[in-house]
C-alpha positions, 0 to 999 in steps of 0.5 A, spaced: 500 500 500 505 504 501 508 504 494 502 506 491 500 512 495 507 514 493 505 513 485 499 517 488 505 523 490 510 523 483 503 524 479 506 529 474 498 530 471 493 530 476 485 531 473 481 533 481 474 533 480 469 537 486 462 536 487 457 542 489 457 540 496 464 542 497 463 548 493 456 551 495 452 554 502 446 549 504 442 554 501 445 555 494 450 560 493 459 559 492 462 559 499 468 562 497 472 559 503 470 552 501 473 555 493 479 558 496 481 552 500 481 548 494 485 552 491 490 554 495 491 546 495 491 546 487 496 552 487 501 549 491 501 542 489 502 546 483 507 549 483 511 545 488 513 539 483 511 542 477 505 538 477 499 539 471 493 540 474 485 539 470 480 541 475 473 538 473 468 541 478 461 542 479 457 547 482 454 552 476 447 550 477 447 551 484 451 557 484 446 560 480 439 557 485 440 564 489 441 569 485 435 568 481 430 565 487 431 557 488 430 554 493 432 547 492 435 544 485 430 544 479 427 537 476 426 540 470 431 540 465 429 548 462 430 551 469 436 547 470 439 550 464 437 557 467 441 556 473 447 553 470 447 559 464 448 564 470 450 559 475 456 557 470 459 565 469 459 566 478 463 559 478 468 561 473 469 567 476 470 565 482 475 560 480 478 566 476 480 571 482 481 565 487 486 563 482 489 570 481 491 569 487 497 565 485 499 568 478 495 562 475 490 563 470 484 558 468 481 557 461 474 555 461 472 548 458 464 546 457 463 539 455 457 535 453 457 527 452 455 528 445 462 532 444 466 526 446 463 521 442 464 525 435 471 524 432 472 530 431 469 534 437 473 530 440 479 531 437 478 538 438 477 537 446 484 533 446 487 539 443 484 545 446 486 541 453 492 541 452 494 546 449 491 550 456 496 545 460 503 547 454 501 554 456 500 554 463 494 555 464 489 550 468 482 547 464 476 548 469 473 543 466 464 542 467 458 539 463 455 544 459 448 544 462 446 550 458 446 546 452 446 539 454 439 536 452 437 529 456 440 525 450 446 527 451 447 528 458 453 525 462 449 526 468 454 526 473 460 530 473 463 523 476 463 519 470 466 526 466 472 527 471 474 519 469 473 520 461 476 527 461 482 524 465 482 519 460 482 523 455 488 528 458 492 522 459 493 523 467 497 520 472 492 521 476 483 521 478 482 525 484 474 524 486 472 530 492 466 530 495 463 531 502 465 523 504 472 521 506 471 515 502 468 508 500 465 504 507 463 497 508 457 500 511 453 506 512 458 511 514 454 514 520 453 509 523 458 505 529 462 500 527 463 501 519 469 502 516 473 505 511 475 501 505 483 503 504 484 501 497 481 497 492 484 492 487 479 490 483 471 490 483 471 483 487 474 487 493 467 491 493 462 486 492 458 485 498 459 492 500 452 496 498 455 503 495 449 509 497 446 513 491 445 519 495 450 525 498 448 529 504 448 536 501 442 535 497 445 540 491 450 534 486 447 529 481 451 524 484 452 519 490 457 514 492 455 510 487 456 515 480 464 516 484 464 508 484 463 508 478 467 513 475 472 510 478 471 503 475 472 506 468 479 511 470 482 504 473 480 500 467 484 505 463 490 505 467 489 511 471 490 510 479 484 513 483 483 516 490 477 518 492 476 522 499 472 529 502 474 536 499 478 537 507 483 531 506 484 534 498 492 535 500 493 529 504 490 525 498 495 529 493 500 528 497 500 520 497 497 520 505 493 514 508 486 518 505 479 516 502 480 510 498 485 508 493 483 504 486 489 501 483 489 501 475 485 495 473 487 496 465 491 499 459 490 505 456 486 504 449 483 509 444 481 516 447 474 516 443 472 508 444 472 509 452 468 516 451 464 512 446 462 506 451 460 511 458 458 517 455 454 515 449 447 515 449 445 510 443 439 513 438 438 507 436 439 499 435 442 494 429 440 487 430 447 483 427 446 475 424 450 470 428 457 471 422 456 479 424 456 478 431 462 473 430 466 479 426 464 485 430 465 481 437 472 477 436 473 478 429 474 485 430 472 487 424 467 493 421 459 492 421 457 491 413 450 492 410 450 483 410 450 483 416 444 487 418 438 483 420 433 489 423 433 496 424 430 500 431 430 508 432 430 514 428 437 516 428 442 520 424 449 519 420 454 519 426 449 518 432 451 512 436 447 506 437 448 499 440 449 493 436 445 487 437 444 480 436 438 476 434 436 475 442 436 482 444 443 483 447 447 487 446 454 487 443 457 492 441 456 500 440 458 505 434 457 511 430 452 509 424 453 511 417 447 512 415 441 515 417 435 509 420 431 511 414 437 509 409 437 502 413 432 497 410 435 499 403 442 496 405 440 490 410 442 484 407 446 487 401 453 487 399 457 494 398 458 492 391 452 491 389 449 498 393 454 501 389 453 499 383 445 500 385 444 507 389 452 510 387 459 510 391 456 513 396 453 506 398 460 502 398 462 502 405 461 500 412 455 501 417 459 502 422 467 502 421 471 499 426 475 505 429 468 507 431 465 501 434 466 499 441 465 492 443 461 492 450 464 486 454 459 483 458 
């Protein structure tokens, strides 16, 4: 345990995630103690070992209750959306002064799932990322609330912290929240225990993880960090996850929160956004020789293999493959739009070329943008 708390102290690219309740009063509203204290870790942790810090914070839809009348965090999306729009502009701000403090200077990133899971937005994203980090700047990084539709919402800023350290390449995840780490029990009660590291999913199968936080302001619950930090594990990434106060402790490498080892290598960016970020728009039913080429063939799905269409979605929407019994087996961004696919189902490339055009002779989906889902 000792030796990997020290890799948690030598991480050179740190991404921090902090959840609303770390930031905001209990009635709404920035507590600008609570940000200033996060900051002064960051900062120094910062500029002590020239470490790169992302910082993938929530709060905005909070910070924006009071100053336009909310008492508590909306159900509906519109009002949501109002909150983070004024909401997102107070949280940066406060960043922005708090940082200054230090010469620090951040730059605001605003991501929804559907970016991520597009090649090119996702490129961009990486790009944009970065470039803040070669020029010494720090990315604040959230969901764009403001935007961000139900189809294409992460939902918790848990699961983006994991994929944004993923796409960023970190060393290191640090999930803060207002619980000091995963228990064996219900926290609050006598004879629980924290659980100091995890090794792999078995370490975590009798406990029953909470779905709720104390604050009553975040999205999210032990279960969302849990899981965010299942899908930065599997991708090769060491994990801590622990409350706001013991931030310093747990960069340091201290015996904090919970430690999650890597579980995984690396793969391809985009796949990893692709299979926890998409929302399918639709469904591919595959015969048994399409599953086998997808699935262990690895190879890209062609109009042949296609035996049912479900959904109304377009060229470039995710959707799920599946076969003849309903499960699915993999996810991709589809060629076509849903109306073009009874036209195909069945058909070789070269007979659609040579029927509809050029513009028919490839795959549905193509392996660089199809992720086989394992059960």
């Amino acid at each position: 345990m000792a030796g990997a708390r020290q890799t948690v102290g030598e991480a050179r690219r740190i991404v921090v995630k902090v959840g609303s309740s770390s930031l905001t009063t209990a009635a709404g509203g920035l507590d600008a103690d609570r940000v200033d204290a996060l900051v002064d870790v960051l900062a120094k942790i910062r500029s002590a070992r020239e470490r790169e810090v992302v910082l993938v914070s929530s709060g905005a839809i909070a910070a924006g209750l009071a100053p336009l009348g909310l008492r508590r965090r909306p159900r509906d999306l519109a009002r949501q959306q109002a909150a983070a729009s004024v909401g997102q502009g107070l949280l940066v701000a406060r960043y922005t002064a708090s940082f200054a403090r230090y010469g620090v200077r951040v730059g605001q990133v605003l991501l929804t799932s559907d970016d991520m899971s597009r090649r090119a937005h996702h490129r961009n994203a990486s790009r944009t990322l970065d470039k803040l980090l070669a020029m010494g700047a720090l990315p604040v990084v959230n969901e764009n609330d403001t935007v961000a539709t139900d189809e294409i919402r992460f939902g918790d800023n848990d699961r983006l912290a994991a994929l944004v350290a993923h796409l960023v390449r970190a060393d290191l995840l640090v999930l803060l929240s207002d619980v000091d780490g995963v228990y064996d029990g219900d926290p609050s009660r006598p004879g629980t225990s924290r659980i100091a590291e995890v090794r792999g999913p078995e370490d975590l199968a009798h406990v029953e993880i909470g779905s709720a936080g104390r604050a009553g302001v975040g999205t999210g619950g032990m279960v969302t960090k849990v899981e965010a930090a299942r899908i930065a594990a599997a991708a090769g990434i060491q994990v801590v996850l622990t409350s706001a106060v013991h931030a310093a402790e747990a960069l340091a490498g201290g015996d904090t929160g919970t430690y999650f080892h890597p579980t995984g290598r690396r793969s391809a960016d985009r796949l990893l956004w692709l299979q926890h970020a998409s929302t399918p728009q639709g469904s591919l039913t595959l015969d048994d020789g399409a599953v086998r080429a997808v699935v262990e063939g690895r190879k890209s799905l062609l109009p042949a293999g296609i035996a049912g269409v479900e959904g109304g979605f377009s060229a470039g929407d995710p959707v799920e493959l599946r076969d003849r019994e309903g499960r699915a087996v993999a996810r991709g961004l589809v060629n076509f739009d849903a109306k073009e696919i009874p036209l195909l189902v069945g058909r070789s490339t070269r007979e659609l070329a040579r029927e509809l055009g050029p513009g028919y002779e490839r795959e549905v989906v193509h392996r660089d943008d199809l992720v086989v889902l394992h059960p």
